[in-house]
N, CA, C and O atoms as a Tripos MOL2 file, in Angstrom:
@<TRIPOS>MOLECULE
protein
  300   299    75     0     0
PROTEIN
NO_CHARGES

@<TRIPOS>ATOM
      1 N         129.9610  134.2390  139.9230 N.3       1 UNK1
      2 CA        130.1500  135.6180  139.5860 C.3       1 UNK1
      3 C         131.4230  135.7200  138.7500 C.2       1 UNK1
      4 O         132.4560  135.0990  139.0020 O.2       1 UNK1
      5 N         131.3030  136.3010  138.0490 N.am      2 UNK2
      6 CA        132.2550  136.4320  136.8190 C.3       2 UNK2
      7 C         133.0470  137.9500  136.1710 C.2       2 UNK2
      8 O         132.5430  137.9400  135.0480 O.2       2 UNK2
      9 N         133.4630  138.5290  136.1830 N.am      3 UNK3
     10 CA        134.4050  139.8290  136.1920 C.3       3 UNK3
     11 C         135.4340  140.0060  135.3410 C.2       3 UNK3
     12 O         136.4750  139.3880  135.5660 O.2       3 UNK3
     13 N         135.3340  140.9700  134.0880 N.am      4 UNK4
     14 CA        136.9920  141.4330  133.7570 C.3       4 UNK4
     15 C         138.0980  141.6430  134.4800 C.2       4 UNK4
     16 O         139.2160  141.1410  134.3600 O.2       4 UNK4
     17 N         137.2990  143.1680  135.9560 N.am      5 UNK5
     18 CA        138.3620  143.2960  136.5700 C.3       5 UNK5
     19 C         137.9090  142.9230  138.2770 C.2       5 UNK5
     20 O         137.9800  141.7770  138.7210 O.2       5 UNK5
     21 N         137.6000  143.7130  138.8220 N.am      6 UNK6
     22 CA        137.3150  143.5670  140.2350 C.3       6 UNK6
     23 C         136.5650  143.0850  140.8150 C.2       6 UNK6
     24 O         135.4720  143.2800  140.2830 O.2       6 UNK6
     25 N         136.4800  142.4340  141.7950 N.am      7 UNK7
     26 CA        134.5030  141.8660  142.2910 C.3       7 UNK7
     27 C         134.8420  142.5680  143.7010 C.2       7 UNK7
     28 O         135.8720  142.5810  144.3750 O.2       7 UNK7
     29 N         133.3120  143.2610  143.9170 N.am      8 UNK8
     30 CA        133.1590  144.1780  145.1690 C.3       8 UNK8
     31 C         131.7450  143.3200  145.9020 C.2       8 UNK8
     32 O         130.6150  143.1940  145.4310 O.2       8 UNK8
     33 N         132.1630  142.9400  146.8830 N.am      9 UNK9
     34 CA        130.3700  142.2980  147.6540 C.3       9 UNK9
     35 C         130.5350  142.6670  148.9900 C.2       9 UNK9
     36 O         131.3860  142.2440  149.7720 O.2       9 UNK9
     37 N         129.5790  143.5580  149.2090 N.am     10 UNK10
     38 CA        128.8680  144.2480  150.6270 C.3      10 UNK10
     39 C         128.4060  143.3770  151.1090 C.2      10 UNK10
     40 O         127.2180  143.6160  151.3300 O.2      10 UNK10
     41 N         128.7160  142.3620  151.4420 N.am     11 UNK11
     42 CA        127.6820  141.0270  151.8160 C.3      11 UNK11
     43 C         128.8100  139.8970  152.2390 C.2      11 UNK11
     44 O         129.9920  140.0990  152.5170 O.2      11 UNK11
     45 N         128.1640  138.7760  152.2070 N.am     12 UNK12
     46 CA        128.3980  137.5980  152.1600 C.3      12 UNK12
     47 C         129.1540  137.0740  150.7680 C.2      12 UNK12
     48 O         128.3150  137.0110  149.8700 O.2      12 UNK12
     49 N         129.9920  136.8250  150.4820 N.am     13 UNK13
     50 CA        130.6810  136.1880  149.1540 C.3      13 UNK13
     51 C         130.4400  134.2930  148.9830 C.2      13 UNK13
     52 O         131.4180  133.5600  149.1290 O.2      13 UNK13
     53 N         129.4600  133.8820  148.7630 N.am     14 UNK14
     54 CA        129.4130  132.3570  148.5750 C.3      14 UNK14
     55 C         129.5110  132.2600  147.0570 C.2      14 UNK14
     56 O         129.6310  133.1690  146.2350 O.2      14 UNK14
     57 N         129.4360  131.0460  146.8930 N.am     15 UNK15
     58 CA        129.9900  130.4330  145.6160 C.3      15 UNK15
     59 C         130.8930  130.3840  145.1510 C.2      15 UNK15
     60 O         131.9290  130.2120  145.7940 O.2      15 UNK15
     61 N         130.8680  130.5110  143.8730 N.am     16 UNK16
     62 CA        132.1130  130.8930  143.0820 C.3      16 UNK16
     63 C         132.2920  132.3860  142.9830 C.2      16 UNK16
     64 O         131.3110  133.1070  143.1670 O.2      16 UNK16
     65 N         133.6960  133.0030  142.6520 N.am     17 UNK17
     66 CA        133.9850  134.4040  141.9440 C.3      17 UNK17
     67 C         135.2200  134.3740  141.4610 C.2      17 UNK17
     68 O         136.2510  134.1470  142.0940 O.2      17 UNK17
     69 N         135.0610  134.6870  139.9260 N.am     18 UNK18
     70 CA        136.1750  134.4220  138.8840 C.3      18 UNK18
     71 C         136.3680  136.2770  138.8990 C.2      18 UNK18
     72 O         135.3580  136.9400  138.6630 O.2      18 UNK18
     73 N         137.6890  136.9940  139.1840 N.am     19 UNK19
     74 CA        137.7430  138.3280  138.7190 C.3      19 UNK19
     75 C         138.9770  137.8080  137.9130 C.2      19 UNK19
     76 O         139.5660  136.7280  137.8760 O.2      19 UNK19
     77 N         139.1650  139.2630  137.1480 N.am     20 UNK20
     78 CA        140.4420  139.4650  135.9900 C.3      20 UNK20
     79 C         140.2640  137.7040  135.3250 C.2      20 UNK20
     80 O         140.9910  136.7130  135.2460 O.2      20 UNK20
     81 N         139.1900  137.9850  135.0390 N.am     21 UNK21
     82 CA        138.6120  136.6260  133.7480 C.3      21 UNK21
     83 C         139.6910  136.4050  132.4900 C.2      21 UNK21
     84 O         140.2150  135.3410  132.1600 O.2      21 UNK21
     85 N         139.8920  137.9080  131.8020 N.am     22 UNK22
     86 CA        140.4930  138.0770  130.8510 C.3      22 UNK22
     87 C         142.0600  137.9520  131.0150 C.2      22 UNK22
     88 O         142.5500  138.0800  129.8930 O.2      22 UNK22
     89 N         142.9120  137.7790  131.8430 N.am     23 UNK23
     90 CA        144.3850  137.6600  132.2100 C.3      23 UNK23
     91 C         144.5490  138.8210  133.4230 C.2      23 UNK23
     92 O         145.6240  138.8970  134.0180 O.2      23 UNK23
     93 N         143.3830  139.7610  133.7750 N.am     24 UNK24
     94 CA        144.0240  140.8870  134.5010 C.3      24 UNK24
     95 C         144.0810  140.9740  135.7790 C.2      24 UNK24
     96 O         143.2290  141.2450  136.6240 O.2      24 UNK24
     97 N         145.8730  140.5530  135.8730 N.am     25 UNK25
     98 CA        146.4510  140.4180  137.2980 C.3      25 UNK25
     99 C         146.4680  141.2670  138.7460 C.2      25 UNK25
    100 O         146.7590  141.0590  139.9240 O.2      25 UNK25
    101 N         145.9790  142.3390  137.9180 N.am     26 UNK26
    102 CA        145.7740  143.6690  138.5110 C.3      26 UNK26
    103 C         144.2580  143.3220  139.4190 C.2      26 UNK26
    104 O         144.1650  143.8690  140.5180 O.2      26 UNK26
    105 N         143.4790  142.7190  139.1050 N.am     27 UNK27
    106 CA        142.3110  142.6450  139.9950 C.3      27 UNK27
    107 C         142.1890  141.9470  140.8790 C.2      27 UNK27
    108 O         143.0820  141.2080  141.2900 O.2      27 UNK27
    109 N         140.9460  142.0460  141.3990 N.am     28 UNK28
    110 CA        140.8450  141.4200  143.2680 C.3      28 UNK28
    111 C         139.4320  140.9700  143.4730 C.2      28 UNK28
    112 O         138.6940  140.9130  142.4890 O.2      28 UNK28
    113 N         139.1440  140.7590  144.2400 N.am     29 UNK29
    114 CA        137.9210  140.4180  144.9820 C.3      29 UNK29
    115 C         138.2830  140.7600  146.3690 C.2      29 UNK29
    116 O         139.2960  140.5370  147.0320 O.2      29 UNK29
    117 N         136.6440  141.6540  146.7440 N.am     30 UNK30
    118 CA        137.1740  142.0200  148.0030 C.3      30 UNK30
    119 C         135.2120  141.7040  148.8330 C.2      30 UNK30
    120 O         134.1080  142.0400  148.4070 O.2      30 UNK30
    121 N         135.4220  141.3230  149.4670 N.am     31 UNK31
    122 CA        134.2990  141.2340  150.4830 C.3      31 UNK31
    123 C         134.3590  141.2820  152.0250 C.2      31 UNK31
    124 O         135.3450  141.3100  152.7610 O.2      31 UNK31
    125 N         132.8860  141.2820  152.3500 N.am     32 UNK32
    126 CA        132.4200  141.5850  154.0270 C.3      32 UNK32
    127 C         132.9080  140.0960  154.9290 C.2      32 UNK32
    128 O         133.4180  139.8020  156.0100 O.2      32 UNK32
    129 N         132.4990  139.5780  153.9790 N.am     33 UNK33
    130 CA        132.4140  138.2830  154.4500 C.3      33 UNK33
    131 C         132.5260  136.7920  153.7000 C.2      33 UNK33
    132 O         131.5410  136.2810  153.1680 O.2      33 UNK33
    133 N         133.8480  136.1500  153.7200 N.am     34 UNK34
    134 CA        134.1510  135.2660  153.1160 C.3      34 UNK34
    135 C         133.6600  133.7400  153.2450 C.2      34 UNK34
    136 O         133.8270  133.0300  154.2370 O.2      34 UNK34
    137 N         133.0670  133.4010  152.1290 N.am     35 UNK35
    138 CA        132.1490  132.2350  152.3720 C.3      35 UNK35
    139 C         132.5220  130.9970  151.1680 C.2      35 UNK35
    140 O         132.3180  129.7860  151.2430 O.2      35 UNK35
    141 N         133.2050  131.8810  149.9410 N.am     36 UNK36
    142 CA        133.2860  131.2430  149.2830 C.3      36 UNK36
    143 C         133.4930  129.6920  148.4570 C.2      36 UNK36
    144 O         134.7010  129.9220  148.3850 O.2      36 UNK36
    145 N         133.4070  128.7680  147.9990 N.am     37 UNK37
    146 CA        133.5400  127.8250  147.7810 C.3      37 UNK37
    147 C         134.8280  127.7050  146.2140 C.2      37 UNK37
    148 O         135.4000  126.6820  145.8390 O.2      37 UNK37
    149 N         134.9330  129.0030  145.6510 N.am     38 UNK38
    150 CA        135.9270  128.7430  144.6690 C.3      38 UNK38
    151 C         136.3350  130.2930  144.5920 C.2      38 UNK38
    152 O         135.4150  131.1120  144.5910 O.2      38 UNK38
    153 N         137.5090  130.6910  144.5360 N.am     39 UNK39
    154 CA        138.2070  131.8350  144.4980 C.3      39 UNK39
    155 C         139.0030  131.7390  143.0030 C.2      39 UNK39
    156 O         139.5090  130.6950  142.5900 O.2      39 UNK39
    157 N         139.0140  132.6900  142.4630 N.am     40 UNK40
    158 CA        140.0780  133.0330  140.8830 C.3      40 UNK40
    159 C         140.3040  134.5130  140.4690 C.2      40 UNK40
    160 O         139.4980  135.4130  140.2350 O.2      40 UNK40
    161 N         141.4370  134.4790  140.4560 N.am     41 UNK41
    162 CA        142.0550  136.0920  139.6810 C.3      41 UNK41
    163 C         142.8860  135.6110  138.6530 C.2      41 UNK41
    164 O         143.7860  134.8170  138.9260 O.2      41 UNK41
    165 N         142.6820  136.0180  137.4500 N.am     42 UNK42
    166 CA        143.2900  135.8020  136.3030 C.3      42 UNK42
    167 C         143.8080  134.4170  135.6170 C.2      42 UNK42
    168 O         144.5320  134.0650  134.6850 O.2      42 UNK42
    169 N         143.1620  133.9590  136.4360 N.am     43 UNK43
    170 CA        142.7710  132.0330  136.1500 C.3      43 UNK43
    171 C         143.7350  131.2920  137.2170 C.2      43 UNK43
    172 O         144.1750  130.1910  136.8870 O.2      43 UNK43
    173 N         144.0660  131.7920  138.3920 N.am     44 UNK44
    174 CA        144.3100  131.2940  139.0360 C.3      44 UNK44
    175 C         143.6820  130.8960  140.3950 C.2      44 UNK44
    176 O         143.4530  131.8790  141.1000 O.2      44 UNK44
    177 N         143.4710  130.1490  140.7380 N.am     45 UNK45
    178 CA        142.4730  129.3890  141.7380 C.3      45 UNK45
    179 C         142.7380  128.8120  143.3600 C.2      45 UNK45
    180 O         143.8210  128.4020  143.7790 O.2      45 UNK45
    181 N         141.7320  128.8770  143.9770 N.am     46 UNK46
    182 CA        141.9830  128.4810  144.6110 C.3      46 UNK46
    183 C         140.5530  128.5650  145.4530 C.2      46 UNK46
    184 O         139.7850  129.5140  145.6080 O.2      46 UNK46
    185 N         140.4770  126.5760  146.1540 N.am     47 UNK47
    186 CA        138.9900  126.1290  146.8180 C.3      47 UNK47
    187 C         138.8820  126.3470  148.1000 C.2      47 UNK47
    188 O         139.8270  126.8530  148.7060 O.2      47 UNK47
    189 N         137.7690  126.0200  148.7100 N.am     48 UNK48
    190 CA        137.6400  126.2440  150.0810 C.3      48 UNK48
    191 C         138.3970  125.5770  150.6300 C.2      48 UNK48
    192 O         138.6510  125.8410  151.8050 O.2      48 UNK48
    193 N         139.0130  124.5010  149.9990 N.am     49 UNK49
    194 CA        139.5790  123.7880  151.2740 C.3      49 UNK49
    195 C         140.9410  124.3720  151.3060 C.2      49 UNK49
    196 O         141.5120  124.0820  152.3570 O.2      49 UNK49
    197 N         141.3890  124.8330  150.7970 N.am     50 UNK50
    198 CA        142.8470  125.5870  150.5880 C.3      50 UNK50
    199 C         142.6520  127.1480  151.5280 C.2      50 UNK50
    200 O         143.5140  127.8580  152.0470 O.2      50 UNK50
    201 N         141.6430  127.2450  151.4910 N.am     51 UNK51
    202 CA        141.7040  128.4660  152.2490 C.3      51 UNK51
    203 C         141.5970  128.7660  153.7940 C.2      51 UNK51
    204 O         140.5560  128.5320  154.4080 O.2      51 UNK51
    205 N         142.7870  129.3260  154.4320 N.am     52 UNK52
    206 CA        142.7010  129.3390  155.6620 C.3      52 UNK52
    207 C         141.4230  129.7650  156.9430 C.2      52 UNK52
    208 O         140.8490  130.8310  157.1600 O.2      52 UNK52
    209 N         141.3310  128.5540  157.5460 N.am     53 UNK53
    210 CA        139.7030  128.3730  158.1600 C.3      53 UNK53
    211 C         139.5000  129.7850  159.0920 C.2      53 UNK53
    212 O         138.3840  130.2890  159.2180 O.2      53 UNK53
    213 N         140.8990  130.4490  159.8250 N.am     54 UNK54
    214 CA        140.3090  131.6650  160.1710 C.3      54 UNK54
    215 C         140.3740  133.1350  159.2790 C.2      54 UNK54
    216 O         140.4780  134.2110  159.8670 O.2      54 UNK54
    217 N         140.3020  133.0380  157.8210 N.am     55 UNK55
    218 CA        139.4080  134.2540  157.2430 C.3      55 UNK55
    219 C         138.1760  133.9020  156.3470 C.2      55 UNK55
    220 O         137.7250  134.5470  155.4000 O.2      55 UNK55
    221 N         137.7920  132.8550  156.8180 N.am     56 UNK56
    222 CA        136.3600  132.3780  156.5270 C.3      56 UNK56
    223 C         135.3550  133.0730  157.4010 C.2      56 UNK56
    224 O         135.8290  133.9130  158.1670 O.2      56 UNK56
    225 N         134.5600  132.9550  157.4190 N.am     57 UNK57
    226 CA        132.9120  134.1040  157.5360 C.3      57 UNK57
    227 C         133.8470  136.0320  157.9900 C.2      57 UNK57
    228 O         133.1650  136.9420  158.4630 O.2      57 UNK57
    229 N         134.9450  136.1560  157.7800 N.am     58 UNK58
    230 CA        135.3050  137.6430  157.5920 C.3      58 UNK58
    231 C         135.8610  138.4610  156.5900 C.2      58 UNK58
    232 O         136.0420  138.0840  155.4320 O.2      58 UNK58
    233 N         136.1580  139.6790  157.0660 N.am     59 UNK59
    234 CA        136.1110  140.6630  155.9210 C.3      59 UNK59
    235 C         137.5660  140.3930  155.5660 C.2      59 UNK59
    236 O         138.5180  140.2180  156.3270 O.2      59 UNK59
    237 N         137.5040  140.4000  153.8080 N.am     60 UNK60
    238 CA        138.8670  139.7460  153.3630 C.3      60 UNK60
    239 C         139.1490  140.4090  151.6950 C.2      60 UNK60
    240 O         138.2530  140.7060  150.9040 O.2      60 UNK60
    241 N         140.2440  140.4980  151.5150 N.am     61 UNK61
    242 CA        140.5870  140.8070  150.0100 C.3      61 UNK61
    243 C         141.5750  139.7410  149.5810 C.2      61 UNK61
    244 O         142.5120  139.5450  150.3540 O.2      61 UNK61
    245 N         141.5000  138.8610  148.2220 N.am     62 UNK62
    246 CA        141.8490  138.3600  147.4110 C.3      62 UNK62
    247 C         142.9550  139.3760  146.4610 C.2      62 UNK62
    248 O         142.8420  140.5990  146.3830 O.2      62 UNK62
    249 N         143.9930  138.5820  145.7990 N.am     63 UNK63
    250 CA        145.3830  139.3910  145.1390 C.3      63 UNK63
    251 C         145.6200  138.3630  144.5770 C.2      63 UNK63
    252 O         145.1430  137.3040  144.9850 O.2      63 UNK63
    253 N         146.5620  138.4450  143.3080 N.am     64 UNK64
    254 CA        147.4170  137.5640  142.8060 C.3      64 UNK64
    255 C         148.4490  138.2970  142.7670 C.2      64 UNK64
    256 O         148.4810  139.3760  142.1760 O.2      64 UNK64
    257 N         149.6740  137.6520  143.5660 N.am     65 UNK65
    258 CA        151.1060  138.2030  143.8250 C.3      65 UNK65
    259 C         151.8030  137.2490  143.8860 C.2      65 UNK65
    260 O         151.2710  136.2940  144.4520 O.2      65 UNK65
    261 N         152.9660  137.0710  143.4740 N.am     66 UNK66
    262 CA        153.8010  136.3630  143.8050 C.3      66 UNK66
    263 C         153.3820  135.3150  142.9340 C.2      66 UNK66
    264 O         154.1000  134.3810  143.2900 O.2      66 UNK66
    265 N         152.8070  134.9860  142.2010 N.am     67 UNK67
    266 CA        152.7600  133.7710  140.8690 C.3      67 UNK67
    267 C         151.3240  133.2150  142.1700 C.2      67 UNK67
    268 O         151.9180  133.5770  143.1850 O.2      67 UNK67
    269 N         150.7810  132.9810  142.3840 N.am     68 UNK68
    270 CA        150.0220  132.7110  143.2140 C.3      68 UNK68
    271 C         148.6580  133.4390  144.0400 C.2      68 UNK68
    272 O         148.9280  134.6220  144.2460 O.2      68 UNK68
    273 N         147.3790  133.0990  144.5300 N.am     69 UNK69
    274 CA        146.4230  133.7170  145.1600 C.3      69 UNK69
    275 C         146.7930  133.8190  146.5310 C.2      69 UNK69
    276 O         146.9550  132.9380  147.3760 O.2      69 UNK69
    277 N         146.9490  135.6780  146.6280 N.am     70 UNK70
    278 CA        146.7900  135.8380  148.5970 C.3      70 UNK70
    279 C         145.6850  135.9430  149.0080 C.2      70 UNK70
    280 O         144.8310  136.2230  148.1670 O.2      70 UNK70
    281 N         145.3460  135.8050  150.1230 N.am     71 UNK71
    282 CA        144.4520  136.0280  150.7550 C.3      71 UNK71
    283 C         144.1400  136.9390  151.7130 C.2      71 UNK71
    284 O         143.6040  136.1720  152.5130 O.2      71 UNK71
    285 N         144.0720  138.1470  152.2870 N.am     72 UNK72
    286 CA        144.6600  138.6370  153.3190 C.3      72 UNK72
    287 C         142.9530  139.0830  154.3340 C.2      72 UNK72
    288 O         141.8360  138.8610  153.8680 O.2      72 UNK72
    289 N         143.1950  139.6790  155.6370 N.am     73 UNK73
    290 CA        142.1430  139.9460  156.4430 C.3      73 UNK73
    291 C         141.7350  141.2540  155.6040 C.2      73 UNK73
    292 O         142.6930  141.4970  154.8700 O.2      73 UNK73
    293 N         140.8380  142.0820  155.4290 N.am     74 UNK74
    294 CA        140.1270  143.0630  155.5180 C.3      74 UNK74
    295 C         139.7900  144.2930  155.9660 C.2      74 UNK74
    296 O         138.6320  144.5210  156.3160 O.2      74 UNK74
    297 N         140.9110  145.3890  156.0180 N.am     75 UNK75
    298 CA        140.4170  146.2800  157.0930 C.3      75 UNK75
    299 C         141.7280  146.7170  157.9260 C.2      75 UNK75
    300 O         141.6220  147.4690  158.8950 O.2      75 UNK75
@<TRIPOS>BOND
     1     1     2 1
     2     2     3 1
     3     3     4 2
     4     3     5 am
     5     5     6 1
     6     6     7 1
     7     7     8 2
     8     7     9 am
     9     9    10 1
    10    10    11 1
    11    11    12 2
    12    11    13 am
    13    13    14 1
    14    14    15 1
    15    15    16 2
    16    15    17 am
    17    17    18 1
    18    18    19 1
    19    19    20 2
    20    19    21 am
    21    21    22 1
    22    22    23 1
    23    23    24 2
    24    23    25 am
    25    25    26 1
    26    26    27 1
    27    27    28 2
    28    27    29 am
    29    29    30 1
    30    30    31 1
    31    31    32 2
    32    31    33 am
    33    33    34 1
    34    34    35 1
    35    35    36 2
    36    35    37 am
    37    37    38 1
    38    38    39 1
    39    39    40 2
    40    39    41 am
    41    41    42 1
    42    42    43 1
    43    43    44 2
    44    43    45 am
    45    45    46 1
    46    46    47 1
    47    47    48 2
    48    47    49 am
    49    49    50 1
    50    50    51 1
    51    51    52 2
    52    51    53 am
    53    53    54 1
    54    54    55 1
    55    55    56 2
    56    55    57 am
    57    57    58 1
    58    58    59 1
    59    59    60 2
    60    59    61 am
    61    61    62 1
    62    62    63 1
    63    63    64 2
    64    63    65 am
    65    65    66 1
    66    66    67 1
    67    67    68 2
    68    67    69 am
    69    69    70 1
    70    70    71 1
    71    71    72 2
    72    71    73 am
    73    73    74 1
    74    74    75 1
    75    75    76 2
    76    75    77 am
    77    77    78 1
    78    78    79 1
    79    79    80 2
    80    79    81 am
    81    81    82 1
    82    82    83 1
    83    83    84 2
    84    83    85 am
    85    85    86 1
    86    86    87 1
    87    87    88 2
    88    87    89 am
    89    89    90 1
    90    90    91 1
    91    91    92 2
    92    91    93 am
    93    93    94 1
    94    94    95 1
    95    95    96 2
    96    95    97 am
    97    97    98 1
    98    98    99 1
    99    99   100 2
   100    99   101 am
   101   101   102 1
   102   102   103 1
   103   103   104 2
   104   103   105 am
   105   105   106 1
   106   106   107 1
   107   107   108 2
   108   107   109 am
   109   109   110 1
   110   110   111 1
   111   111   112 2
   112   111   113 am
   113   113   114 1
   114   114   115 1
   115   115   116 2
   116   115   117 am
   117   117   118 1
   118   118   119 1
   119   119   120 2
   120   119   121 am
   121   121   122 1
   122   122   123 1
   123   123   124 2
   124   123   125 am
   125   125   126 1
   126   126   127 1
   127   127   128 2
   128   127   129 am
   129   129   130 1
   130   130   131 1
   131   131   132 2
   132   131   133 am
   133   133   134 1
   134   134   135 1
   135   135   136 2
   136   135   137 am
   137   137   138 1
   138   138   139 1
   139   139   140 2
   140   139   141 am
   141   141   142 1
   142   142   143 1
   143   143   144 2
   144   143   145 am
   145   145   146 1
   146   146   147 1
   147   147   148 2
   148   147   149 am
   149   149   150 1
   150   150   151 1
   151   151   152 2
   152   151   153 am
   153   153   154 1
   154   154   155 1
   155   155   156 2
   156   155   157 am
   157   157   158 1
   158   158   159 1
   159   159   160 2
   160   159   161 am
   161   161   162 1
   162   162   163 1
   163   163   164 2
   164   163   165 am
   165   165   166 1
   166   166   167 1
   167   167   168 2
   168   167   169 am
   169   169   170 1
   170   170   171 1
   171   171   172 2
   172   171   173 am
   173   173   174 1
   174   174   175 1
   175   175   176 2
   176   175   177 am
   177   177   178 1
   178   178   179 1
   179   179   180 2
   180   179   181 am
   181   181   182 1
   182   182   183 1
   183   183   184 2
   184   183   185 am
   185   185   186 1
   186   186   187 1
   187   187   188 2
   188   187   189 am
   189   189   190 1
   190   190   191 1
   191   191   192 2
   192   191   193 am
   193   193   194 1
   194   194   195 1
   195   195   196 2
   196   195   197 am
   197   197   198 1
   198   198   199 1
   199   199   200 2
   200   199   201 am
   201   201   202 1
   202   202   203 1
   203   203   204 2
   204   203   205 am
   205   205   206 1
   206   206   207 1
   207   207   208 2
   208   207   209 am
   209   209   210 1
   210   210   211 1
   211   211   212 2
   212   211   213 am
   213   213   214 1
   214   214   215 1
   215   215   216 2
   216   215   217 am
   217   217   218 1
   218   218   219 1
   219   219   220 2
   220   219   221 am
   221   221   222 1
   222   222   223 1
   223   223   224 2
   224   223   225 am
   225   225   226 1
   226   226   227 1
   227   227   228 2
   228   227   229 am
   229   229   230 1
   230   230   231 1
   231   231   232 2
   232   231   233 am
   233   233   234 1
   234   234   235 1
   235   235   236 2
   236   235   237 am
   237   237   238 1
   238   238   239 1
   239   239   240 2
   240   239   241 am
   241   241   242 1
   242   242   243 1
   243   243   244 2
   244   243   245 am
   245   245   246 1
   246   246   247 1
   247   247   248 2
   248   247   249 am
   249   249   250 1
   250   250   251 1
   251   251   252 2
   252   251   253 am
   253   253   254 1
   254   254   255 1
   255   255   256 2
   256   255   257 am
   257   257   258 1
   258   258   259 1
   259   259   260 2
   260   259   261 am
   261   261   262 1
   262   262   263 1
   263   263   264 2
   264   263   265 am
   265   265   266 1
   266   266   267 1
   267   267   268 2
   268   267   269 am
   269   269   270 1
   270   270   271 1
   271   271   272 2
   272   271   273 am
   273   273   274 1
   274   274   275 1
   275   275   276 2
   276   275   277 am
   277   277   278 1
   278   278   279 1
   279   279   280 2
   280   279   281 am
   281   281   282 1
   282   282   283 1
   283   283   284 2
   284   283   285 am
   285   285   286 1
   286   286   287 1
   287   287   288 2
   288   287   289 am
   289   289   290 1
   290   290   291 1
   291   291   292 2
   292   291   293 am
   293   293   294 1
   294   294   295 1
   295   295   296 2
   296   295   297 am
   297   297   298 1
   298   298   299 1
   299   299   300 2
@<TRIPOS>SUBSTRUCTURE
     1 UNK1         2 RESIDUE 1 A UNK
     2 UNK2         6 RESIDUE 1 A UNK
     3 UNK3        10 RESIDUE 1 A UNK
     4 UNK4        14 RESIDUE 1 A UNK
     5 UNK5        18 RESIDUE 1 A UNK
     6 UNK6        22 RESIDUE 1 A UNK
     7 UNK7        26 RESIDUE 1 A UNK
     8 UNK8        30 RESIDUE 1 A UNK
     9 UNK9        34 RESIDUE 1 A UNK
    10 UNK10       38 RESIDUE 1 A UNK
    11 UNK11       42 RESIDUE 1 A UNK
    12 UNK12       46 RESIDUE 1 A UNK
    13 UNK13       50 RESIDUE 1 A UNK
    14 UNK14       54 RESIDUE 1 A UNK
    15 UNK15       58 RESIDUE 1 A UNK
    16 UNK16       62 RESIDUE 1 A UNK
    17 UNK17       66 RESIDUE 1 A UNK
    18 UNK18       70 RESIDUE 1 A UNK
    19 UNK19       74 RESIDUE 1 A UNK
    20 UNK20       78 RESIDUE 1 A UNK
    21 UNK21       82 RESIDUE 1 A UNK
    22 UNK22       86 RESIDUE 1 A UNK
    23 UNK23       90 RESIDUE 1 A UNK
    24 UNK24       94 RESIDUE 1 A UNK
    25 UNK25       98 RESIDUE 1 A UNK
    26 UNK26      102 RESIDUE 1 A UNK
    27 UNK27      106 RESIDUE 1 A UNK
    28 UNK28      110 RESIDUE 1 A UNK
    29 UNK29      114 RESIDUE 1 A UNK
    30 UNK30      118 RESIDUE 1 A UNK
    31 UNK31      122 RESIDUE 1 A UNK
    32 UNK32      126 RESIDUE 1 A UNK
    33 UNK33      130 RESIDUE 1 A UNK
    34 UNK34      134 RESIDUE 1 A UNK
    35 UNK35      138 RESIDUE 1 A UNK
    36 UNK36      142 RESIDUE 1 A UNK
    37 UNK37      146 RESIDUE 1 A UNK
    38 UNK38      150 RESIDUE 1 A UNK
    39 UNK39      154 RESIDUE 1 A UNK
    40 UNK40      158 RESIDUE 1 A UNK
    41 UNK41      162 RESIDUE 1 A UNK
    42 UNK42      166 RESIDUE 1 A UNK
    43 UNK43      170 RESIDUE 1 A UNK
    44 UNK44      174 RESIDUE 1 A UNK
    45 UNK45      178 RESIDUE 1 A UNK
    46 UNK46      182 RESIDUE 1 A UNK
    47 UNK47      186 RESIDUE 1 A UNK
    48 UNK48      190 RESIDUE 1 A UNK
    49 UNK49      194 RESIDUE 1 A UNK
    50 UNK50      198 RESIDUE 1 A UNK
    51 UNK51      202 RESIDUE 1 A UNK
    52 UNK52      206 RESIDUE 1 A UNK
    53 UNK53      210 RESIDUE 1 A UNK
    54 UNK54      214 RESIDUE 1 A UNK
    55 UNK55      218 RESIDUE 1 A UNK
    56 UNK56      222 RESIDUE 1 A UNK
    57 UNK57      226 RESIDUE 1 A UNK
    58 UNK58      230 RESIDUE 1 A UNK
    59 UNK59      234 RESIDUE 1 A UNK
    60 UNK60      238 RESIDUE 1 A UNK
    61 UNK61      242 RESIDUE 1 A UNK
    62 UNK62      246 RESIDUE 1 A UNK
    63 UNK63      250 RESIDUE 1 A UNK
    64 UNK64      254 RESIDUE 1 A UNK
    65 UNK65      258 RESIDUE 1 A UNK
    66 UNK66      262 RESIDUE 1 A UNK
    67 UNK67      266 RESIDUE 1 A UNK
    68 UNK68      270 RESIDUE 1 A UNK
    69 UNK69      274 RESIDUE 1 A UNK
    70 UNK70      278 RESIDUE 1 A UNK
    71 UNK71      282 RESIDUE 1 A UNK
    72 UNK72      286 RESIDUE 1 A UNK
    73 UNK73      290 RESIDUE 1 A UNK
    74 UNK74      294 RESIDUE 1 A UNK
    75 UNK75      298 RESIDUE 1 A UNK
């Protein structure tokens, strides 16, 4: 899944999701349920294995702050 600015999923988030494709730091990804296998906001990245094992299968929003991808719980 691929995005200028935001990615919104009522669901399950697997695969990949690239938001703020174009440089825009300002965007997020936000989902029900985190499944993903590759995370990116404004070309910065980050894989499943980097991502902390308890906000996996929950509700979670993605940020780029701090020169870097947060991750935070949902809600």
């Amino acid at each position: 899944m691929l995005a200028a600015g935001s990615i919104h999923v009522y669901g399950a988030l697997r695969g990949r999701a690239l938001a703020g494709i174009h440089g825009n730091t300002q965007a997020g990804i936000y989902c029900r349920e985190l499944e993903a296998e590759l995370l990116s906001v404004a070309g910065n990245y980050k894989r499943l294995e980097d991502i902390d094992s308890q906000l996996l299968g929950r509700p979670a929003e993605v940020h780029f702050a701090k020169e870097q991808l947060e991750i935070k719980p949902l809600g």
